[in-house]
Each structure stands twice: as C-alpha cells, then as structure tokens.
C-alpha positions in Angstrom: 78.4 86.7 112.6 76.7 88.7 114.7 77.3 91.1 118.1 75.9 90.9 121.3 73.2 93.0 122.1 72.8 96.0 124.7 71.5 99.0 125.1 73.0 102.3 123.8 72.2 106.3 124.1 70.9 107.5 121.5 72.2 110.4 118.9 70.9 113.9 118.7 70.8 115.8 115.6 73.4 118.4 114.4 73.5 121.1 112.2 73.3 120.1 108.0 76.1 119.8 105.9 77.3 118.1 102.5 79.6 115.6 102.2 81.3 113.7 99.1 78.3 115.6 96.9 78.7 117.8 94.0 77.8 121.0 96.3 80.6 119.5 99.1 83.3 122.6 99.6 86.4 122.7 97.3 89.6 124.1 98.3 91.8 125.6 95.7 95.6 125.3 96.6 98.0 126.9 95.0 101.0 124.8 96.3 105.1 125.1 96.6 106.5 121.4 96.7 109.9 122.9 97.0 109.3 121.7 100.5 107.4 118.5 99.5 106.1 117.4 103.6 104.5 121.0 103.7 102.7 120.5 100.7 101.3 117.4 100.9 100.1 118.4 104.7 98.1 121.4 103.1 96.5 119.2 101.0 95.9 116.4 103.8 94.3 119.3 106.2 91.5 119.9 103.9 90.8 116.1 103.2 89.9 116.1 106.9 87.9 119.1 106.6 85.9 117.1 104.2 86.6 119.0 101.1 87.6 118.4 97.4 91.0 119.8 96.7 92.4 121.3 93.4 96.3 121.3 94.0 98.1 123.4 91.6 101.8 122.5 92.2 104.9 124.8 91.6 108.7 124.0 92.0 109.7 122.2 88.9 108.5 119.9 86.4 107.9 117.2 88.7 106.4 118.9 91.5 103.3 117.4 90.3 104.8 113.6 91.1 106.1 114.3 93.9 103.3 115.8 95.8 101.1 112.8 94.2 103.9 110.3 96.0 104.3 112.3 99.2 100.1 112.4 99.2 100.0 108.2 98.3 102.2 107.7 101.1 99.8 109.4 103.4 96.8 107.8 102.3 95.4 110.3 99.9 93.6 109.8 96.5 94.7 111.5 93.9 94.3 112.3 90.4 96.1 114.3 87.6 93.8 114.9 85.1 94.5 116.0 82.0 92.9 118.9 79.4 89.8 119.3 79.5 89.3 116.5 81.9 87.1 117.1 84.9 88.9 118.7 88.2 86.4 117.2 90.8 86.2 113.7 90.0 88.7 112.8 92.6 88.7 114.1 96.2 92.3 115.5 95.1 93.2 116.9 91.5 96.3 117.8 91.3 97.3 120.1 88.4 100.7 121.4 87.1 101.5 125.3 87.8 104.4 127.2 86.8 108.1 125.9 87.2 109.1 128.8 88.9 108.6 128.5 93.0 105.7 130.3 94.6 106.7 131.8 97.6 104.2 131.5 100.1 105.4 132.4 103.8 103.9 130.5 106.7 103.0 133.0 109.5 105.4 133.0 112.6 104.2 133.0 115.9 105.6 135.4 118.5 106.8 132.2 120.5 107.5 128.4 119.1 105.1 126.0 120.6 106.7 124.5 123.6 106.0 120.9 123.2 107.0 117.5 125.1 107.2 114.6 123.4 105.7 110.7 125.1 107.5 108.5 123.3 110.2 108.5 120.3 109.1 105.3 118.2 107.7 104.3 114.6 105.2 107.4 115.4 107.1 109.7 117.9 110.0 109.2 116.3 108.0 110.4 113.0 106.9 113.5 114.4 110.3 114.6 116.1 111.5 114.7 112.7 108.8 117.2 111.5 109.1 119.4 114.6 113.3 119.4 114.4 113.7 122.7 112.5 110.1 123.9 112.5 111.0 127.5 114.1 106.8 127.7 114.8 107.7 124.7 117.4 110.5 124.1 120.1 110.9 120.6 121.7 111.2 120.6 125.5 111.6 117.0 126.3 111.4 113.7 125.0 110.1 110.6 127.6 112.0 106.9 126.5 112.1 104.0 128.1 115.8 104.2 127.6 117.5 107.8 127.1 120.7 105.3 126.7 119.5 103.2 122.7 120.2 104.9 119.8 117.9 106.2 118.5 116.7 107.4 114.9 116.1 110.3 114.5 118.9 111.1 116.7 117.8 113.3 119.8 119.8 115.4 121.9 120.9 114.2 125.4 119.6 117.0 127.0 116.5 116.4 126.0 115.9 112.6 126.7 114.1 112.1 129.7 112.5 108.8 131.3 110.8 110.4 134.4 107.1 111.6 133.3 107.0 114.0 136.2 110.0 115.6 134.8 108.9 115.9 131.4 105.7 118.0 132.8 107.6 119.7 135.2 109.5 121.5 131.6 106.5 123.5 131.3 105.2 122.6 127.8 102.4 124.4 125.8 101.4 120.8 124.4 102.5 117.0 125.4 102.4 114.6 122.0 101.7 111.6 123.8 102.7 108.5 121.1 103.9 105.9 123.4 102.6 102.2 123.3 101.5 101.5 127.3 98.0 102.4 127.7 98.2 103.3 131.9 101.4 104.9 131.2 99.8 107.1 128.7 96.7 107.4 130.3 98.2 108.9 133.8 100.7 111.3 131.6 97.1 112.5 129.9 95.2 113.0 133.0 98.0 115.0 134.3 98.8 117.4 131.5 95.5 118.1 131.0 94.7 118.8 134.7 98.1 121.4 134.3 96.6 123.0 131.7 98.5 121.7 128.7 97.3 120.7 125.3 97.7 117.1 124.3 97.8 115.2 120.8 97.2 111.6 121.6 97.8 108.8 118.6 97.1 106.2 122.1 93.8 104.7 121.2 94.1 102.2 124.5 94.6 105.2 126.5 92.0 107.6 124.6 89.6 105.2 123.9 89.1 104.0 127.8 87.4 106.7 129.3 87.1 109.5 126.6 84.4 111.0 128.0 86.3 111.6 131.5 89.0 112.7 129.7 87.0 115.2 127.6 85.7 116.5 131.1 88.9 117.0 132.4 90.4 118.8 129.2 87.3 121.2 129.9 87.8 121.7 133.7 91.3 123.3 132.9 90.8 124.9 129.6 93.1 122.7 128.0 92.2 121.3 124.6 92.6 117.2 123.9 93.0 116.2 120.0 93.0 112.5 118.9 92.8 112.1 115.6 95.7 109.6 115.1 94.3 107.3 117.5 91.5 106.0 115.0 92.6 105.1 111.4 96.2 106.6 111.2 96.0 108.9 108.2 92.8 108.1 107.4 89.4 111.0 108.3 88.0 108.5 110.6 87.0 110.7 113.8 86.5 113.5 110.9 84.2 111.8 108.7 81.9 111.0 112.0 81.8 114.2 112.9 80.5 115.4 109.7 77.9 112.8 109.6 76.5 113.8 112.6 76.7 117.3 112.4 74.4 116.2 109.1 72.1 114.3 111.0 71.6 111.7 113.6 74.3 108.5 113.1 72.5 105.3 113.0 75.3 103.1 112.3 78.9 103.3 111.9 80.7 99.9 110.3 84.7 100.5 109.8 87.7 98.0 109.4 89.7 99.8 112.1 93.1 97.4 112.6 94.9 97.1 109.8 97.3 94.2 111.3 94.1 91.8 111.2 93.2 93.2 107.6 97.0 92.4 106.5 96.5 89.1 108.0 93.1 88.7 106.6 94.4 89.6 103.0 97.0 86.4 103.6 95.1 84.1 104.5 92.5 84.3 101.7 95.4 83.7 99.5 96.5 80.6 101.0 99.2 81.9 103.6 99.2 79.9 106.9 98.1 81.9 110.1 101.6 82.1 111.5 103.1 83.1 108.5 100.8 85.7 107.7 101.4 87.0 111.6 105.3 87.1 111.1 104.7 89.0 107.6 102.3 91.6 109.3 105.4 91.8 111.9 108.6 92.2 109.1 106.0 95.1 107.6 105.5 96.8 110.4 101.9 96.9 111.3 101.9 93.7 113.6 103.6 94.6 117.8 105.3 91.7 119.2 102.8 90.5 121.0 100.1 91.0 118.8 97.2 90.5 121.4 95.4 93.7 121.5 94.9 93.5 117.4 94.3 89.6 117.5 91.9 90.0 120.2 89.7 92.7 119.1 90.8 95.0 121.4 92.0 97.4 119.4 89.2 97.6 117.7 87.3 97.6 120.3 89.3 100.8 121.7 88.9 102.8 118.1 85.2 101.9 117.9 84.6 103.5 121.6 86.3 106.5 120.4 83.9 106.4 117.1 80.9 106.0 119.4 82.4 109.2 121.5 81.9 111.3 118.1 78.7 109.8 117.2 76.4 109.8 120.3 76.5 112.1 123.5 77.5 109.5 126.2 79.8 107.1 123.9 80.1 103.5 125.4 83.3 101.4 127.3 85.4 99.3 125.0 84.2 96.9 127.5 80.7 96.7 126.3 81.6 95.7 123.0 81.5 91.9 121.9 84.9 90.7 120.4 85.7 88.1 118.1 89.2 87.0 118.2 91.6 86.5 114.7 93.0 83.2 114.9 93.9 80.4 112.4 90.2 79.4 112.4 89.8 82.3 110.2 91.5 80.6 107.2 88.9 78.2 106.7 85.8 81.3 106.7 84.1 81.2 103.5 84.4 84.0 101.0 86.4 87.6 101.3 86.8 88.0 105.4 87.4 91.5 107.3 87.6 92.4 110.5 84.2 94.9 110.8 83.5 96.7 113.8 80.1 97.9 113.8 77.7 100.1 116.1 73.9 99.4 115.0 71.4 102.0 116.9 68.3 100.3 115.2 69.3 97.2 116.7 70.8 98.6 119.9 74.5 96.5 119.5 78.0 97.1 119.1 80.9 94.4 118.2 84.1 93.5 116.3 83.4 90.4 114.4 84.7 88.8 111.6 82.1 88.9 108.8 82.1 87.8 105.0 81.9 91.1 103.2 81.3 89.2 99.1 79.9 92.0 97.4 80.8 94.7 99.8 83.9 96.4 97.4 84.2 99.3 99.7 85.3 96.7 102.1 86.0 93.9 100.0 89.1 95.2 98.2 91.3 97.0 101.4 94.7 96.7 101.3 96.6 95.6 103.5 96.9 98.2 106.3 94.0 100.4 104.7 91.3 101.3 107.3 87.7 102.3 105.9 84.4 103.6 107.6 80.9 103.8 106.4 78.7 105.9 108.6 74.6 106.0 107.7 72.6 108.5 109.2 68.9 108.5 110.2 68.1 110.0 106.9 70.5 107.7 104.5 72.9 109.5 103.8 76.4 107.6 103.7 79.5 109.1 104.4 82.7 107.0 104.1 86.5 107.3 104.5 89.4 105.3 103.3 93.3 105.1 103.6 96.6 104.1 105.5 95.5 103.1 109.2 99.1 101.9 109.6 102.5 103.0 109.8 104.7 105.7 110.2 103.9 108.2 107.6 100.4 108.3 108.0 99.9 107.8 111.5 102.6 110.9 112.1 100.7 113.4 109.6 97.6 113.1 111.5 99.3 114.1 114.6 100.8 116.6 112.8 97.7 118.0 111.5 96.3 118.2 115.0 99.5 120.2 116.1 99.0 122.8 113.6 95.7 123.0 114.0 96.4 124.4 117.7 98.7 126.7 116.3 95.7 127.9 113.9 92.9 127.5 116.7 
C-alpha cells in the first residue's frame, strides 16, 4: 500500500561518521552490578551514542546474568562470549571480571537537580523510582490528576500536586513531562521552556505537533528540550537518525514505531480475532483504553514527525502524513503485516500504512512491542535500530538517560 504524495524539504548534509562498521567506536566498561539499574544504564548510554560496548562485570559470580537481564529488559542485545570468542560480534559483549566489587564513585554535583515531575504513571511512575534516593536529583513536585489514588511508588503528600501552575511555580531546574494528554502536556512544555527550565518529554502527541516551535522556544530562553522517550521507548530511534544524517543526507527513513499495532499484528497472523488480540495488547500493557491514537495511525504519525524533525531542517506536521487505520480488515492481509511508517525523499511522500513485509526479516520477525528503524542515506548507507518501544522499563531508561545527560552536559 502506498502513501499519499506531497512535497517535502529536503536534507542537508552533515559531518561523516561510522556506524554498525568494524571501525564504529567501542566503549570499554569496566562495570559494578552491585547496583544492577546503574549498570545496565552505563551500558544503555553508549548504545545511544552509537557504539559497541565491552562490559566487564564485577560484584559476584552472577553479575554477568544479571546485567545481561537488567540490559534484555531494556531492549539491549547482548552477548557473553566465551574464550577466544570474538568481543565485537554483538553491539554488547559482556564479559566476567573479578568477584570482588569495583568501586567506582559517581561524581556529586554541588546541588541535586531540582526536578518536577508531569505525571506518575506506567512511565512517571518509573522514573520517580530512579530519582527517589539519587542524592545527584531532588523531586520538587509531582502533577496527578488525583493527589487523593494510591499510588505505586508511593509519593509523599507534600509533593503531589494537580495545579500545573503550581508545579512551575516550585522553581525546578528540569520538568519530566510523562503524562498521557497531548494539550495538557503541550501548554506545561511551552511554559517551562519559556521559564527557562529544562524538559525531558516521553509525550510524542505533544512533542511531535509542533517540534520545530518548540525547539524555537527552548532556544529563545536558553533552556534545553530532550525527547528521546517519545520515539521508540528504549529503543536509539531519534539517536540512530541523527547519526545517519550527520553521515550524509537521509533519503528515507521506514520504522515500525507503535508497538500496540505490532502486538496486534503478531495475533492476528496467528489466527487471533481482532478484538481478542486488542484486549491482549490491553492485559500486557502496551494497548490505552481507548486505543484510537495507535489504531488510527496517529501515533505513528506523531513519532514519524518527530523522525522527520531529526532528519531534514524544516520537519513536517503529523497532519501531512497519510494514515491507514488497524482494524479487523487486517486479519485477512496476505503474508507477514506491520505497521511501517515511511518518509521517501526520492518520491517526495510520507505515510503509515500497513504493508506485507515477506522477506523483510528486519521487520518480518519483531516482537511484539519491539520498534525498529531503517534509515538510507543518499549514499546507501543503512543505519538501523531495534528494541522495546513499549512499557515501563524501557520507556523510563530513556528518560533517564536524557536526565543524566543534562547533568553531564
């Protein structure tokens, strides 16, 4: 199937660099999974820098597992080879070091971060657990719908807030803004950044509208806007598209970008009806209650935009892209179906369609939530990215990698 045509800027050329090639940069960790999270972040930093790690991992005799689990739960490839095996077959090695622990002190700012956090669900909720005891961070306030539900993790009263205004008005360095209403999140953006204040956005709805107004803005005040977590959860999405075109010009980006309509997909093609394959994607986790957006192509849509941002110097509107809607008619779509979005600058279109991808393994055999992109540039090349576009874990490292990456920049 095939998008509907218009016309799109075109790309200008970056500076060269290497990427999944023998001569791409490898990072050698030398790793304490004592404290497992830390670990496995160190690793997942450099995987979105677009280099090859060797993990050597301390703490026990398992320390090697359990940074492999803590990595798998992410998203992250790994492999343990063995003697005399080779160390850079997989984008991660991971390697056993001494038993003993390996102290290695993380730098202390001379303040915590002062941070506000939009939203306390399956992703804000995620991160409030990393910042609670993190003495390089201090939470401010927390905006909820509800200060009164329960919540999990449990957050102090004090902090709990359901007026936006007041949440701004604490003063934070930084607002992580993780809530699910795109105009809600949208106008708590706009007015951080025109304070002056950092934000980490996982929002794609709200990102993905107007990035380029938003960018704008960010500069105007010297604030800084980071959104890695609004395209492909865990997975180097917006990283791998910024390599590519710092390589050359992008000519064409293709991705499976929602991973509720690849769960669904994955159903389907073995015989699960529609709705039953929508309630499933729902008991996981990955499907919202009203599933529209992600049924729709909107969602899509939203992270494609936000692609197009990285790739070319004007971007386009979610609006301009053609969308094919997921519904039962899909079950009866010959072959292996995914959900691709695509931008084609040869052929001047953009669209989320559902397309038979027989032959196509990079595509072909996703899991369920993974997400996967496949940028060419104008002189071949092909740089690609896979892993978790869903859920908590991942979704909450890549927002945590964007926080520490402030506290670094």
């Amino acid at each position: 199937m095939t998008a509907a045509s218009l016309p799109l800027p075109r790309p200008v050329a970056g500076a060269d660099t290497t990427v999944h090639a023998p001569d791409e940069p490898v990072a050698l960790l030398q790793l304490d999974v004592a404290d497992v999270a830390e670990a496995a972040s160190a690793v997942y930093r450099e995987v979105r820098r677009g280099r090859r790690v060797v993990a050597v991992a301390s703490g026990g005799a398992d320390a090697s597992t359990r940074l492999a689990e803590a990595l798998d739960a992410i998203g992250v490839t790994t492999a343990r080879p063995g003697p005399g095996q080779a160390l850079l077959d997989a984008p991660v090695s991971i390697v056993a070091g001494p038993d003993i622990t390996v102290a290695h002190p993380r730098p202390k700012p001379e303040r915590p971060l002062r941070v506000a956090l939009a939203g306390c669900g399956v992703v804000g909720g995620g991160v409030l657990s990393r910042l609670s005891g993190d003495d390089r961070f201090e939470v401010v306030g927390v905006l909820v719908r509800d200060p009164k539900k329960p919540r999990d993790p449990a957050v102090s009263e004090s902090l709990l807030l359901a007026d936006p205004a007041a949440l701004l008005a604490r003063e934070p360095d930084v607002l992580v803004e993780a809530i699910s209403d795109a105009s809600t999140g949208l106008a708590l953006i706009r007015a951080a950044l025109s304070r002056g204040i950092d934000v980490v956005s996982a929002n794609k709805q709200a990102v993905g509208g107007d990035l380029a107004a938003l960018t704008a803005l960010a500069e105007a005040h010297d604030a800084r806007l980071l959104y890695s977590a609004s395209v492909g959860g865990g997975s180097p999405l917006i990283e791998t598209v910024r390599r590519a075109r710092k390589h050359a010009p992008v000519v064409r980006i293709e991705a499976v970008l929602n991973g509720t309509c690849n769960f669904i997909l994955n159903r389907l093609a073995v015989g699960v009806a529609f709705d039953d394959a929508l309630i499933a994607a729902r008991d996981a986790g990955f499907a919202e209650e009203d599933p529209t957006a992600d049924l729709s192509g909107l969602d899509a849509a939203a992270k494609l935009a936000i692609l197009a941002h990285e790739a070319l110097d004007d971007g386009i509107s979610p609006e301009r892209i053609a969308r094919e809607a997921l519904s039962a008619d899909a079950a009866h779509l010959p072959g292996r179906v995914r959900q691709i979005s695509r931008l084609d600058l040869r052929t001047d279109s953009a669209g989320v369609a559902l397309t038979n991808v027989d032959g196509d393994a990079f595509f072909a055999d996703l899991p369920d939530e993974g997400n996967a992109l496949r940028v060419t540039t104008g002189d071949g090349r092909v740089f690609t990215a896979r892993g978790r576009g869903a859920g908590r874990i991942p979704t909450t490292e890549s927002v945590w990698a964007d926080l520490t990456d402030l506290l670094d920049a």
